[in-house]
Each structure stands twice: as C-alpha cells, then as structure tokens.
MARTIFI-499787 format. One record per residue: residue in three letters; x, y, z of N, C-alpha, C, O, CB in turn. Coordinates in pm, whole numbers, plus 50000, padded with zeros to 5 digits. Glycine has a CB too. Example, Ala and Ser with C-alpha at 12.3 -4.5 7.8 and 13.67 -1.06 7.14 Angstrom:
// MARTIFI-499787
ALA513194943150780512304955050780513204967050780514244966850846511314955350905;SER512854977550708513674989450714512905000350787513415011450804514084994050572;
// end
This chain:
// MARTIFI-499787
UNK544518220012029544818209012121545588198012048546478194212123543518203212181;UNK545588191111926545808187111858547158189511842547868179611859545068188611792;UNK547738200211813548648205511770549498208311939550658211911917548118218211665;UNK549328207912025549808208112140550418190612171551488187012222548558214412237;UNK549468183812128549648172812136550858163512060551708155312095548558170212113;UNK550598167311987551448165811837553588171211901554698166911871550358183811672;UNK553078182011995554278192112017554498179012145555448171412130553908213612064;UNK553968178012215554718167712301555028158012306555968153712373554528165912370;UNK554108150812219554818131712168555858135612054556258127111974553268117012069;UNK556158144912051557518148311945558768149612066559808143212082557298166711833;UNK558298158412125559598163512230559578150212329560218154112427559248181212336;UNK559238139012349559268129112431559488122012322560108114012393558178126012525;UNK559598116612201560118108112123561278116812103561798112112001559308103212005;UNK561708122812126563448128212119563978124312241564888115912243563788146012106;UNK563578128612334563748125012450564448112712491565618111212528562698125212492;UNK563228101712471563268090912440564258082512386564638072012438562578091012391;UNK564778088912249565578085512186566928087212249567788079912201565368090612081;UNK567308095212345568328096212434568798087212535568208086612643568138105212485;UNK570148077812503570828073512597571028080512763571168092612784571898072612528;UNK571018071812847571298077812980573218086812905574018084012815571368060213150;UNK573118094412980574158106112950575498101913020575348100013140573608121613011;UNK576628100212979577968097113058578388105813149578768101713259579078095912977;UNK578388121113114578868129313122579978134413081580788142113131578758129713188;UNK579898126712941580858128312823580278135612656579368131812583581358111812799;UNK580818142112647580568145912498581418136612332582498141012295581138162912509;UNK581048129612285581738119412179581238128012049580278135212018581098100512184;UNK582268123812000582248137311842582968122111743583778113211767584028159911860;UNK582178125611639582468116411481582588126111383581688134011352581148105311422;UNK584028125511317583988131911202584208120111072585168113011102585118143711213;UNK583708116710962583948111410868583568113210710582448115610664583698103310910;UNK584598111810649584258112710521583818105010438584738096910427584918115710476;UNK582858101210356581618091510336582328081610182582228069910145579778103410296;UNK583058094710125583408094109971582068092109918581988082809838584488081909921;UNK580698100309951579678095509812580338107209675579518115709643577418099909858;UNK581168107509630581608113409513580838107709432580478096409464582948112409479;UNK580158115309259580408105009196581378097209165582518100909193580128106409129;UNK581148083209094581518069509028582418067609161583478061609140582368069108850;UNK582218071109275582848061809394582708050109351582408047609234582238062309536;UNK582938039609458582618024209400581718022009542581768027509652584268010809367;UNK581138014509502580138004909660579038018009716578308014509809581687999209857;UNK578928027309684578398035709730577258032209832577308032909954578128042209635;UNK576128028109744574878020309829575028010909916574058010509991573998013909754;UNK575958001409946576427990510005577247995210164577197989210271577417983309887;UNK578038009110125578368014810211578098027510311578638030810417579008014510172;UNK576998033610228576438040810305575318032710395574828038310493575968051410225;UNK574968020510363574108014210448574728006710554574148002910656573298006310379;UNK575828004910528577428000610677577458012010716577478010310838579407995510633;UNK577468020610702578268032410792577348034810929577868037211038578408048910695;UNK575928033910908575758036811037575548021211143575498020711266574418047411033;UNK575508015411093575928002211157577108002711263577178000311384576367992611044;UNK578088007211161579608009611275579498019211322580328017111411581118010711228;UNK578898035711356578708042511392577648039111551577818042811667578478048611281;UNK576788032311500576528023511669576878017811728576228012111816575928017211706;UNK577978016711710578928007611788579768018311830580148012911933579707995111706;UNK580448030711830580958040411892579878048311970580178052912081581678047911800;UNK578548050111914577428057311988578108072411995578088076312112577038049712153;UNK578608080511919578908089311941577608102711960576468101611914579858089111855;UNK578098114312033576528123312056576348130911924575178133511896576538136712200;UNK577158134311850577768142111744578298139711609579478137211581578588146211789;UNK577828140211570577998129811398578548138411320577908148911329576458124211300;UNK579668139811228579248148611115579858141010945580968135810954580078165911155;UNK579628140810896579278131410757580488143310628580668154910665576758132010706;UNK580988139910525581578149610473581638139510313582108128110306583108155110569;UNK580888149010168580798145110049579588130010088579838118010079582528142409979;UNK578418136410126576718136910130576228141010045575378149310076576058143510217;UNK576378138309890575828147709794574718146509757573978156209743576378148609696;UNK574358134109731572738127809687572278129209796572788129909907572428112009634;UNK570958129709748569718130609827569668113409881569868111510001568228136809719;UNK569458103509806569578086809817570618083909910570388076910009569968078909673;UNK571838089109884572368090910016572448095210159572858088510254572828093410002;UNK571898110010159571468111410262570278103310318570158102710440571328122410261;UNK569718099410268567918086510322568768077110331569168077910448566198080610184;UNK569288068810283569998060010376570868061610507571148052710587570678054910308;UNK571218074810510572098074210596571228079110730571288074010842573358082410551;UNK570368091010686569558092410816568408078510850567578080710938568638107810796;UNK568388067910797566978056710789568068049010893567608045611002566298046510594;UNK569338046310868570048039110932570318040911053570368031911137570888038010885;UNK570638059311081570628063511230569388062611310569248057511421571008077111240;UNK568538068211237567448064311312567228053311410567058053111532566688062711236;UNK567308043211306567498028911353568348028111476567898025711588568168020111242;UNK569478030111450570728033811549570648045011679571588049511744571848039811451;UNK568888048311695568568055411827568668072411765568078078411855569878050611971;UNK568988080211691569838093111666567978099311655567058094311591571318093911487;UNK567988106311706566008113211649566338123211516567258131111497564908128111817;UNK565488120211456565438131311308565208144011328565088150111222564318128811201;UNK565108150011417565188160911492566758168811504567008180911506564668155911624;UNK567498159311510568868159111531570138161411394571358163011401568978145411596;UNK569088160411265569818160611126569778174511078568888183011066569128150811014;UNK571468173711045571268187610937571838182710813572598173010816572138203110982;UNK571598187610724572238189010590572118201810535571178209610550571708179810495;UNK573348203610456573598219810390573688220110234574688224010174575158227010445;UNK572768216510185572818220209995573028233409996572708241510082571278217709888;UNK573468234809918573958246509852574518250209711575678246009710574748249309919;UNK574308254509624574768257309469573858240909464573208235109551576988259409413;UNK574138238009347573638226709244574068210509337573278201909378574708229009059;UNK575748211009348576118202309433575608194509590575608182909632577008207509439;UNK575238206509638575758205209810576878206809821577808205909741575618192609889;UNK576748211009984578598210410031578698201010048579868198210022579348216710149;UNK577798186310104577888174210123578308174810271579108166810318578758167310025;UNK577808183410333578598182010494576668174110558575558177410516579398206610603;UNK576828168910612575798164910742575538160210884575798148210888575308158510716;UNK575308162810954575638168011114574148157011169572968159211141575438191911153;UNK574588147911232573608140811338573648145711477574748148211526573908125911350;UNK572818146911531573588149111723571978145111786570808145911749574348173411795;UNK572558141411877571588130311986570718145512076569588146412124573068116112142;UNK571728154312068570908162612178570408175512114570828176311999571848166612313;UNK569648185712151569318193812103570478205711965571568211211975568838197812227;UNK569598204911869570238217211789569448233611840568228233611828569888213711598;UNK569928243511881569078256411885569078266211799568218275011793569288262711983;UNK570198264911715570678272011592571698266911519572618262411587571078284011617;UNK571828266011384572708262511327572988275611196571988281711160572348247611292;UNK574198279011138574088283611032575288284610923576428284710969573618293811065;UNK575128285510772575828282610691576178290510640575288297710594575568276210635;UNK577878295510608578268303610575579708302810461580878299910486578268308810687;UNK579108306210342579898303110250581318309210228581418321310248579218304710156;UNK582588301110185583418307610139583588319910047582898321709947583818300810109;UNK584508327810087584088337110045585408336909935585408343509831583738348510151;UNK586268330109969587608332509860587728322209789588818319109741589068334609920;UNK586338313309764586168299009650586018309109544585028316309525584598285509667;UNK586898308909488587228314809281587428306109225588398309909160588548324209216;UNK587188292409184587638281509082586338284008995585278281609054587908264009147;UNK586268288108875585168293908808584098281708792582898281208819585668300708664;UNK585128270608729584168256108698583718247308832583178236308828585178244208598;UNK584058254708953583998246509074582308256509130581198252209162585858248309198;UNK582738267909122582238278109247581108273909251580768269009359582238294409236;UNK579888273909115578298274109112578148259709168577058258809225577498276908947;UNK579058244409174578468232209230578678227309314577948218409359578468224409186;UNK579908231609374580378226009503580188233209643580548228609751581728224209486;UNK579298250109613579028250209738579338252009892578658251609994578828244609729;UNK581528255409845581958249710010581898263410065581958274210006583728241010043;UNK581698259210253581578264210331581698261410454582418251710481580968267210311;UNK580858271010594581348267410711580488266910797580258278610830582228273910751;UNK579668257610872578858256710933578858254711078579698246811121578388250410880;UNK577758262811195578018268211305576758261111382575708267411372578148284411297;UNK576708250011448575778242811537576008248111704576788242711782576088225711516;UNK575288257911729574848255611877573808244411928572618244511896574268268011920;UNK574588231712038574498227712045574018226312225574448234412307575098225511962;UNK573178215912260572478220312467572478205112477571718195812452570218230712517;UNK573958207512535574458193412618573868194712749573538206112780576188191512640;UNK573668185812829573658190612929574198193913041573558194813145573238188412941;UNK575248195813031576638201913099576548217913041577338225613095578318192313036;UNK575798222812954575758238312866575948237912742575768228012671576788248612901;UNK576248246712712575258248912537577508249512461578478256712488573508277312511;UNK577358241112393578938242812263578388246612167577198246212135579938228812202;UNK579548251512102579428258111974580508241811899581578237411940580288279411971;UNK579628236711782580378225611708580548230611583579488231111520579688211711701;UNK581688235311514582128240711374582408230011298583288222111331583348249811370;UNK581818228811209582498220311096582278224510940581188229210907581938205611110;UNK583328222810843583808223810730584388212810652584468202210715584548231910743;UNK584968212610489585928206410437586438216810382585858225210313585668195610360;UNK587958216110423588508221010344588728216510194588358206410134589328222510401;UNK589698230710143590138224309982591228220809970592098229409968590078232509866;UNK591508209809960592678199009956593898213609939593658223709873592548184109786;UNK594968211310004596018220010021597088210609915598038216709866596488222510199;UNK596918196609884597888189809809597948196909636598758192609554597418172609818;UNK597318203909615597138208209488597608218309411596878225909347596228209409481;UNK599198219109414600198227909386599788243109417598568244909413600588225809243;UNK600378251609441600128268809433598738269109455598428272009571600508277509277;UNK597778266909373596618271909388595608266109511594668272009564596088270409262;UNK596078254109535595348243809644595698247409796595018246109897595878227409619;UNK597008252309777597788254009946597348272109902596208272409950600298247709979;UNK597508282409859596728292309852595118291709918594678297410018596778294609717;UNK594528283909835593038280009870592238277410008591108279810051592878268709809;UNK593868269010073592888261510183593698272110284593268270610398593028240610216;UNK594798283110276594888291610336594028301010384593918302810505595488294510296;UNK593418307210303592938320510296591118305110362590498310110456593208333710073;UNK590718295010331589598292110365590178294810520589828304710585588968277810307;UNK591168283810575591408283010688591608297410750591328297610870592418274310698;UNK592058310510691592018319710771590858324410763590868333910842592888327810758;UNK589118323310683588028328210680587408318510826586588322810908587338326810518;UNK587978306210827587638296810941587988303011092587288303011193588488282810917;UNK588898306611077589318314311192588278323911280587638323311384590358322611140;UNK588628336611126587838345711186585968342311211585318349411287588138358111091;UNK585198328311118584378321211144583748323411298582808329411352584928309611112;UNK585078313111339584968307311484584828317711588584078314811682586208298811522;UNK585448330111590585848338511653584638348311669584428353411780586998342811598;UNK583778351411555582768356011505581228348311566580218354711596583088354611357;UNK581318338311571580228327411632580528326911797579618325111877580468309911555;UNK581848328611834581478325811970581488338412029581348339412151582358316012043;UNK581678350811936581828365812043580088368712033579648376812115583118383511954;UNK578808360511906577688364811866576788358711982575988364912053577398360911718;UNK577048346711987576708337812094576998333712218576638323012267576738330812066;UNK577738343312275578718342312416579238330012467579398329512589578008347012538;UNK579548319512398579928308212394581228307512379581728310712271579348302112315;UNK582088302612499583568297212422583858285512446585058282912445584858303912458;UNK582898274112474583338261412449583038255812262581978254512202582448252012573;UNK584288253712222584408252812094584748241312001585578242711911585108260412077;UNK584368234512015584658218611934584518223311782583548230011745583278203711976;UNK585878218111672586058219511533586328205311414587388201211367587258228811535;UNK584898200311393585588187411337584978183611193583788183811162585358174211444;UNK586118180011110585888177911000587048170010873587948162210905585478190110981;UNK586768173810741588278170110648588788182810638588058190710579588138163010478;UNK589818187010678590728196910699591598192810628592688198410637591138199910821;UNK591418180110519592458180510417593998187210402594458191110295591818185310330;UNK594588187710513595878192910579596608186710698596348191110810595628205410620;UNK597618175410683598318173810795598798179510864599468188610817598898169610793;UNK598778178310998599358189411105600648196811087600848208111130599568183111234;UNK601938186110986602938196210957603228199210871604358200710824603808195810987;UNK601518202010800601798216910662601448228810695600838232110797600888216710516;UNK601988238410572601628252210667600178257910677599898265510769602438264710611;UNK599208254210578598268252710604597538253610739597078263410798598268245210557;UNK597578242610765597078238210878597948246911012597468251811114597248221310873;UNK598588246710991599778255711153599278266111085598468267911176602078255311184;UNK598978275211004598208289010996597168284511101597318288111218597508294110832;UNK596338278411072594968274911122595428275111262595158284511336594238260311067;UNK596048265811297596728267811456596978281011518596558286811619598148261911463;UNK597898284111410598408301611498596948310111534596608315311640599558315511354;UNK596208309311399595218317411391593988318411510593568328011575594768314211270;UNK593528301011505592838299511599593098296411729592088299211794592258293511567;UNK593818292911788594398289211903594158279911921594728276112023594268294411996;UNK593148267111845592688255711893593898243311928595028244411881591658251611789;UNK593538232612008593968222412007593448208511919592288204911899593978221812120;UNK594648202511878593978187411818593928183211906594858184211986594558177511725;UNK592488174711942592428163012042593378150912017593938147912122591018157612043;UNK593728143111915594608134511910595858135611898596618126011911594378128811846;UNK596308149711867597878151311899597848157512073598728153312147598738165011768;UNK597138164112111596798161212303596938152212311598148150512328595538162812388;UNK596268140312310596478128012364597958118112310598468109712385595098120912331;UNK598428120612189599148111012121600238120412022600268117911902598048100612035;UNK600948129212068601768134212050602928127111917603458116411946602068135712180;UNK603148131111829604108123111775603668113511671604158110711561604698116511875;UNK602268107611756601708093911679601308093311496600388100511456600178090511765;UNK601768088111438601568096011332600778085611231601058083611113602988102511278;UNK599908080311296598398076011266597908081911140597718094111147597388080511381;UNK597598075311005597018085210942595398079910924594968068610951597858088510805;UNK594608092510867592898090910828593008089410662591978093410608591758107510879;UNK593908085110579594088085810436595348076710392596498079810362594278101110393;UNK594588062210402596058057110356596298041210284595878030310321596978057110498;UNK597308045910139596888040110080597228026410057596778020209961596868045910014;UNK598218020310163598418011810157597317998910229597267987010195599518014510184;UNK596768003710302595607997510360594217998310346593647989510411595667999210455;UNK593328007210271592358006310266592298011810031592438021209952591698016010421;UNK592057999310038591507993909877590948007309825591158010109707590097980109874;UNK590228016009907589528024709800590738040309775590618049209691587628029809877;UNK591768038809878592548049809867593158053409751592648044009689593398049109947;UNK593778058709670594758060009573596008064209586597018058009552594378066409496;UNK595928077809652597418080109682597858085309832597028089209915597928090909579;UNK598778085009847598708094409957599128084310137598388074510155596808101809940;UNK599938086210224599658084610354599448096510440600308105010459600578077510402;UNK598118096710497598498114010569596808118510667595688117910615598828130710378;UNK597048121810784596238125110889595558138710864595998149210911597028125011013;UNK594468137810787594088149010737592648153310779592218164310746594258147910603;UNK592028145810841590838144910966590798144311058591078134611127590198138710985;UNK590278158211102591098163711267589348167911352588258171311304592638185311239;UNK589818165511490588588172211586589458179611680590218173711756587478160411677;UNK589338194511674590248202011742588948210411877587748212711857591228214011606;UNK589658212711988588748221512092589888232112076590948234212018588338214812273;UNK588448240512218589138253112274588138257412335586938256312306589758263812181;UNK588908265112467588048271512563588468283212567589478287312625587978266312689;UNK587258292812466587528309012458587018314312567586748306412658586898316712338;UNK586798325712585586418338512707584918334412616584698335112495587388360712704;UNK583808328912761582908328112715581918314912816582408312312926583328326912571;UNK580708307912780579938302512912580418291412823581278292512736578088305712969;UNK579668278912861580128264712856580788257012937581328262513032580718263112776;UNK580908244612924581568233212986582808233612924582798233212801580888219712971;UNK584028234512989585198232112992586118217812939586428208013007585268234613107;UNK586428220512791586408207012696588008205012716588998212212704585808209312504;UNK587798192912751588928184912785589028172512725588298164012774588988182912912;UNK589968167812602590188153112536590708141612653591658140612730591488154612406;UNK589588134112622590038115512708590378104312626590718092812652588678107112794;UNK590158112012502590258099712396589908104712288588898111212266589408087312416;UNK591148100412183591078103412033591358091311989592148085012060592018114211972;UNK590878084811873591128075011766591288076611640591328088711616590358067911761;UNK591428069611536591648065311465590688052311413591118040811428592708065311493;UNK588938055411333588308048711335588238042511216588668047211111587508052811380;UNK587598029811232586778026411066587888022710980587658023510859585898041310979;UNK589228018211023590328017410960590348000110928591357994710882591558024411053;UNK589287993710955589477978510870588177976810802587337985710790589757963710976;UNK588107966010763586997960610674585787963010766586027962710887587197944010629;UNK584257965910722583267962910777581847951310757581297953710650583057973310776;UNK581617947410783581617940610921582397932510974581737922711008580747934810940;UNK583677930911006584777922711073584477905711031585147899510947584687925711256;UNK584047903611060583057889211054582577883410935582647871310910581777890911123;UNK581927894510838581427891510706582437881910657583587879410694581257904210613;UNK581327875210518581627865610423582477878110346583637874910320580197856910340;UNK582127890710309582857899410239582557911510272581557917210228582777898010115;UNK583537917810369583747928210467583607940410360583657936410244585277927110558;UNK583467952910374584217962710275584877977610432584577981610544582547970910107;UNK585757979510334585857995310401585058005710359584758006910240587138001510382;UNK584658013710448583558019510444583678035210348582788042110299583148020510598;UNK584948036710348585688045110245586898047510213587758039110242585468054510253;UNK587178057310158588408059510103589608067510217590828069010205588058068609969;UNK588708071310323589088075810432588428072010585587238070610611589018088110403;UNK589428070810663588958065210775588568080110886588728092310878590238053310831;UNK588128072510966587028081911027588058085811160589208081711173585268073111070;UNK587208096211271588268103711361587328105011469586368112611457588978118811304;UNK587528097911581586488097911673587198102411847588028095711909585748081211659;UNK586598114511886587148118811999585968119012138584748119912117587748133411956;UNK586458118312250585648119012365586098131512474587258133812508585738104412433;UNK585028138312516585518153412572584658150312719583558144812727584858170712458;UNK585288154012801584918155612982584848170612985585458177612905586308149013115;UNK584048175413086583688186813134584838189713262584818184713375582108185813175;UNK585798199213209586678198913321586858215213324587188223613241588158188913300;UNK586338215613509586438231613530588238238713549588668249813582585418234913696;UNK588908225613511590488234313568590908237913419591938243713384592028222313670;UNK589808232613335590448240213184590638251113185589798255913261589738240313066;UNK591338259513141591718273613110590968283113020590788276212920592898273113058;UNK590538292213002590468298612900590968303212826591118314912862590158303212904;UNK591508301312710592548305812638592258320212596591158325612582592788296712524;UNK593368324912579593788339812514592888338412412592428327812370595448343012456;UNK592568353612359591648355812248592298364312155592878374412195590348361612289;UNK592238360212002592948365711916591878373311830592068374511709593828355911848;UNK590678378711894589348385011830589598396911793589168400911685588148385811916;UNK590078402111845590498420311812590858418311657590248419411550592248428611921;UNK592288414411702592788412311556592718403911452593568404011363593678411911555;UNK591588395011452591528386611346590248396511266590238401411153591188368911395;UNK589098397111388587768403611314588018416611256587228421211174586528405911415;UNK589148423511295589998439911241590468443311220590808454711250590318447711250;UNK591118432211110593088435911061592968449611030591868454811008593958426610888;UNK593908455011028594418468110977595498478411037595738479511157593358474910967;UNK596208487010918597268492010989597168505410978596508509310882598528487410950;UNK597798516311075597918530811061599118532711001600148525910995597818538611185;UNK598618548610938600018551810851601098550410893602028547110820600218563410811;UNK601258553211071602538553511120602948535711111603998529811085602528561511287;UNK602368533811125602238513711160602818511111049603798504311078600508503511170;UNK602758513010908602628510710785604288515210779605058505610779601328518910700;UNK604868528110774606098535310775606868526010865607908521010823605998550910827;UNK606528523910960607438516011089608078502310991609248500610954606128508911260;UNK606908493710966607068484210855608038483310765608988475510756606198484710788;UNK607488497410663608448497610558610148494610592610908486510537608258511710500;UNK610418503810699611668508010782612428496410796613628496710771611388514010924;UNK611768484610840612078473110908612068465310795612828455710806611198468811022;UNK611638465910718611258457210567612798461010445613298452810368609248466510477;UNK613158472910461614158480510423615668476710464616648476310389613808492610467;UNK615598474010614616608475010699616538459510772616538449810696616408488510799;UNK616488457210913616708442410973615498446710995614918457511008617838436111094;UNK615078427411000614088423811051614098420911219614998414711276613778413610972;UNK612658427911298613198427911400611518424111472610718431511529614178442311430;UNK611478413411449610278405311481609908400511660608828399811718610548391611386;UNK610868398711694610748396811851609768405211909608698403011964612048399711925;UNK610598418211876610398431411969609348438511899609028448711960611778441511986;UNK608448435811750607488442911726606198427311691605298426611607607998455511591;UNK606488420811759604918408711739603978416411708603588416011591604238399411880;UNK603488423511780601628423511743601998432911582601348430311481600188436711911;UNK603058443311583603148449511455603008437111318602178437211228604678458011458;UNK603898429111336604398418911250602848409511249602598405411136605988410411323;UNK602048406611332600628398111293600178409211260600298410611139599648388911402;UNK599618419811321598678427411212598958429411024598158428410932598708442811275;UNK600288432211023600778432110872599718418510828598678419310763602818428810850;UNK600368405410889600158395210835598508394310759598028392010648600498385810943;UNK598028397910907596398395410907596048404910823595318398810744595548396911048;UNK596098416810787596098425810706595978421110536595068425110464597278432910746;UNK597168411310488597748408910427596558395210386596258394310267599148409310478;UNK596198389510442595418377110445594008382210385593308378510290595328370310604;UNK593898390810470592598398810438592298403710286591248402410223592638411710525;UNK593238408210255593388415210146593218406510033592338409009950594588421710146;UNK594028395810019593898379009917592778378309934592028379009836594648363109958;UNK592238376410073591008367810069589658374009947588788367209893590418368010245;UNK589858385809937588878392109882589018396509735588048401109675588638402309960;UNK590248394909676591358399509570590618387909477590278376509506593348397709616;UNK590528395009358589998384709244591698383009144591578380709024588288394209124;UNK592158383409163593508382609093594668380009268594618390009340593838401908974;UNK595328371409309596088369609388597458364709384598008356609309595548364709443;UNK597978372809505599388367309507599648358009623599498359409745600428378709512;UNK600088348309547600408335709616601508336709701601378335109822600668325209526;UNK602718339709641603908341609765603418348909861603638345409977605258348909729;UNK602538362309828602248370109958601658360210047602168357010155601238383009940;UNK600518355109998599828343910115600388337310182599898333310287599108334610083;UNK601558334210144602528324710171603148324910306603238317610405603488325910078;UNK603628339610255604638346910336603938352410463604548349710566605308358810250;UNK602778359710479601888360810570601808347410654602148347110772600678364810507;UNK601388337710594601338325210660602638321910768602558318510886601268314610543;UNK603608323810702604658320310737605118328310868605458322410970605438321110628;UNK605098340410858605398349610968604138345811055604658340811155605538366410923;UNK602878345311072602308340311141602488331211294602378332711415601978336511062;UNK602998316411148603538301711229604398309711298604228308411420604358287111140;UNK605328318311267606698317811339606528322711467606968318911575607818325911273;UNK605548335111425605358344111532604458331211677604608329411798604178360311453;UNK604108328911635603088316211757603958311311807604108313611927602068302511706;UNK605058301111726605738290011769606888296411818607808289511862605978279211668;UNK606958310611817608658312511936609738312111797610918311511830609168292412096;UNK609538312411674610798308111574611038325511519610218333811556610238293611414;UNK612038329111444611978340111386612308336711238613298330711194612838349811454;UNK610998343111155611048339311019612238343410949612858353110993609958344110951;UNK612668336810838613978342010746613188350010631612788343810532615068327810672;UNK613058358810640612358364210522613698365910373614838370210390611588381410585;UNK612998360510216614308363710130614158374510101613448380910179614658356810011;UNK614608380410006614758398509980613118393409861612078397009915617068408009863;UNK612978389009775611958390309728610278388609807609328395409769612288382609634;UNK610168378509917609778382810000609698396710069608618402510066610108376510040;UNK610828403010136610658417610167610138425110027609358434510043612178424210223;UNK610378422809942609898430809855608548432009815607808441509788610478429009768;UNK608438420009818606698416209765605648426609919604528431509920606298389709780;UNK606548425910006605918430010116605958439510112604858442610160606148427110216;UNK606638452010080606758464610068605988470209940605408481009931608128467310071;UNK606098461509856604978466809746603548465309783602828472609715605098459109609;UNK602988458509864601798455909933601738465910060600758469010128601748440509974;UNK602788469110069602288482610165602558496010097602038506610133603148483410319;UNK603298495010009602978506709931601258508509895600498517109939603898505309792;UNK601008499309817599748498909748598158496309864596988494509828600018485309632;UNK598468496809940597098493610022597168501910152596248501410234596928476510064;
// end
C-alpha cells in the first residue's frame, strides 16, 4: 500500500509540474561550454536555467554536461523552473560523458544511447564517449521520436570533415532505424551539429536524411549565426550557424510537425538588467516551436537504402562501365546512391580510411538530391573504380 502510494503522489507531482498545454511542442538546443578551464562555469550554469524559464520550452537538451556539479546545478535550477526530475536524462559514457542532457516537461517512455561507431581518434575514443541518443517522447497530440547528438567539429582539416561525415551518415541511418523500430515518423533532430548548412557535411546529412531545418523553413537566407565571435566574449574564432533543430514527417503515427518559429537564443548578456550581465556561453542557443498540422506530408523514405547499402555483380560492372566511359548520373540515380551508400558504409567501419573516397561519395550524394550533376576528376573516377574492384 505504501508503495502504491508512493506511485501516485509521484505521477501527480509530475503532473502537477505541467503547464496548461498550448498545443505546441517548443524544443531548446544549447551548448553549455562546461569544458574544462571554461571560464564562469559555476556562475553560468546557475543562469542558464533562469533564461531557459523565460522561453518555457517542453524539451531541453544541454550539450558538454560533463561534471556531475554541473549537471546538480543544472537539474536544481530546472526544477525550480517547474521541469519534474522525472523528465532528466543524462548519458555518461567512457570516463568523460558525452555531456549531452535532455529535460522534457512531458513523459519519457524510452530513451536509448548509441555510440559512434566510426570515433577512431585513439587519445579521444576511451573519454569522450560520442554518440546518438533516441527519446520517445508522449506529447499529447502522440508519441515523437526527439534525436539528439554532437557532432565532431567538421572545421578540423581532412580528418574532422571525414569524421563528422561518416558520424552524420551513422545519424542517418540512426534515425531511420528508430523510427522503422518504433513505428513513429514524427521526428524532431536537435543539437551541435557543428556544421553550417553550406558545408558538405551537413548537405550529406540533408540528402541522407530528408530532414528539414526549422530556421532555414522559416528564415531562408537569414544567416544568423549560434557561434560568433565578434559578439559574445567567450567565443574565439569563428562566425557560423552550427546549432540546428531539424523535423520530418516519415511513413509512420504521430502529430504532424510543422515550424512557427525558430530563433536565435541567449545571444546577449544574462541577466539584461544586472550590475554584471555574463553570456551564458561560448555559443548561443537555438530555440524552435512546432504545431500539429495534419496537411503535413509524409515524406519519402530513404530506409531501404540507407539500412542496406549494397551492390550486385551486375550493378558493380554497370558502374565500372560508366566510371571508365561518361558519367551518366541522371538516368542511373538510385545506381549512383547505392555506390555512394555502399561506399560510406565501407569507411564507416574501415580502421585505415580514405578520405577523398568519403568525400566523393558525399559529393555525388548532395548532387544527386539537389537536381546538380557531379563533375567527377579522373582521380576521383579512379579512386572509385579501385573501390569497386576491391569490395
């Protein structure tokens, strides 16, 4: 009885803790900077959820959470700020953490963590932990699937734009994988994606997943950045929109996610007013609002071939032919992505890699999505024909 008891002043103090409902879904992605020797650390993890009640978002997610001291401040503060502890995840992992942490106002029913599989940086792999994490989430409009990750900075010559390739194509097939397990295709993706929208990076990620950015939906062009260093004191280098909340409505149940509003948060001093304001990090935060709209579409599904790259001998010969002779990409698409995906696959798992190949896969990809026809150079074709020789 006791224990019955116990079960319902819990589920009514969550309850409880719930705002009357808009019939809006609000998503926060931000990056915290608790790195070590950050500066202000304690000072600012105890602001952050301060300004975070003031957006009231349903959906929190936190990025470089590494301490434990950090995380207790940050969940003591939400609390405060209405969020029930019921509602917290955090993902340690290796020695580090990934430092990712996920608040949400409404029910979690499953969540789960799934590590990179193509992190090879030998002095990195055992502390940092990165990966990709999968929150089913029971709005009450129906149950989303909320993905979130950090990527690995793509700014980091050859090996960095390699890196956050092959993550972003494990992200893909991720997403694709979670919503065919869970019959879910309402799909919200938010996090540091450490990739502006016009690197290739990131447009892999596009082709791959089919998702939309909510703030380039709404603000086309706008070229707003979440990293920049002329305005916020803790930045160092860099101007560039690299914190994104992307949807999509796959073949699958859910509420039909539609952007009403994307921002650009947390981009001045906090508390406005203070004797001595601070910014709350080194990166500003990305805050979107989603309506339940049944004229959304379901988008095409790229599941076949992401979860099953692979080619037949004849498939393979056809290739060569075309690899040999003109390229004739129009008229063989799905031939030309399977290579690709094939090709992706193959890096991803490769303890020794070739970078141009990744490259080049990538590249035919974008093209193939966006309507362009790639210029492939002859060392390109070549690199490609030796990879189909050999595999």
């Amino acid at each position: 009885m006791l224990r019955r008891s116990w079960l319902i002043s819990g589920v009514f103090l969550f309850l409880t803790a719930l705002p009357v409902w808009s019939g809006e879904i609000k998503v926060l992605t931000f990056n915290t900077w608790g790195i070590k020797g950050a500066r202000d650390i304690e000072t600012r993890m105890k602001l952050i959820p301060k300004a975070v009640a003031e957006l009231s978002p349903d959906i929190i997610v936190f990025q470089e959470v590494f301490e434990e001291s950090e995380l207790k401040i940050l969940e003591e503060g939400l609390i405060r700020a209405g969020y029930p502890k019921e509602g917290f995840r955090s993902y340690p992992f290796k020695e580090y953490g990934s430092g990712i942490m996920v608040a949400s106002r409404w029910r979690i029913l499953e969540d789960r963590f799934a590590p990179y599989e193509s992190f090879t940086w030998p002095e990195s792999k055992e502390t940092l932990g990165r990966g990709m994490i999968s929150l089913r989430i029971k709005s009450p409009e129906g149950d989303f699937l909320f993905i979130t990750t950090h990527i690995f900075p793509a700014n980091l010559a050859d090996i960095g734009r390699v890196e956050a390739m092959l993550e972003f194509y494990e992200l893909s097939v991720f997403i694709y994988q979670e919503s065919a397990r869970t019959g879910i295709g309402s799909v919200i993706v938010a996090g540091d994606l450490n990739a502006e929208p016009r690197k290739l990076a990131y447009q892999l990620f596009s082709a791959l997943s089919g998702l939309d950015n909510a703030f380039d939906y709404l603000h086309p062009n706008d070229p707003s950045p979440t990293y920049d260093r002329r305005a916020d004191v803790y930045a160092l280098t860099g101007i560039q929109r690299i914190d994104h909340i992307l949807f999509g409505n796959l073949p699958g149940s859910g509420p039909g996610l539609k952007p009403i509003k994307a921002d650009v948060v947390f981009n001045q001093p906090f508390p406005p007013n203070a004797t001595k304001p601070y910014y709350l990090s080194d990166h500003f935060g990305m805050f979107a609002v989603f309506e339940n709209s049944s004229a959304e579409k379901k988008i095409g599904t790229k599941e076949a071939s992401l979860l099953e790259p692979g080619l037949s001998p004849e498939e393979k010969a056809r290739l060569k032919e075309q690899l040999k002779h003109t390229l004739e990409l129009e008229q063989q698409k799905d031939l030309w992505e399977k290579l690709s995906l094939a090709v992706l696959k193959s890096q991803d798992h490769a303890h020794k890699r070739d970078a141009s190949l990744v490259k080049t896969a990538a590249k035919i990809l974008v093209a193939l999505t966006s309507g362009d026809k790639p210029s492939l150079s002859q060392r390109e074709r070549e690199n490609l024909l030796r990879w189909l020789e050999g595999n």
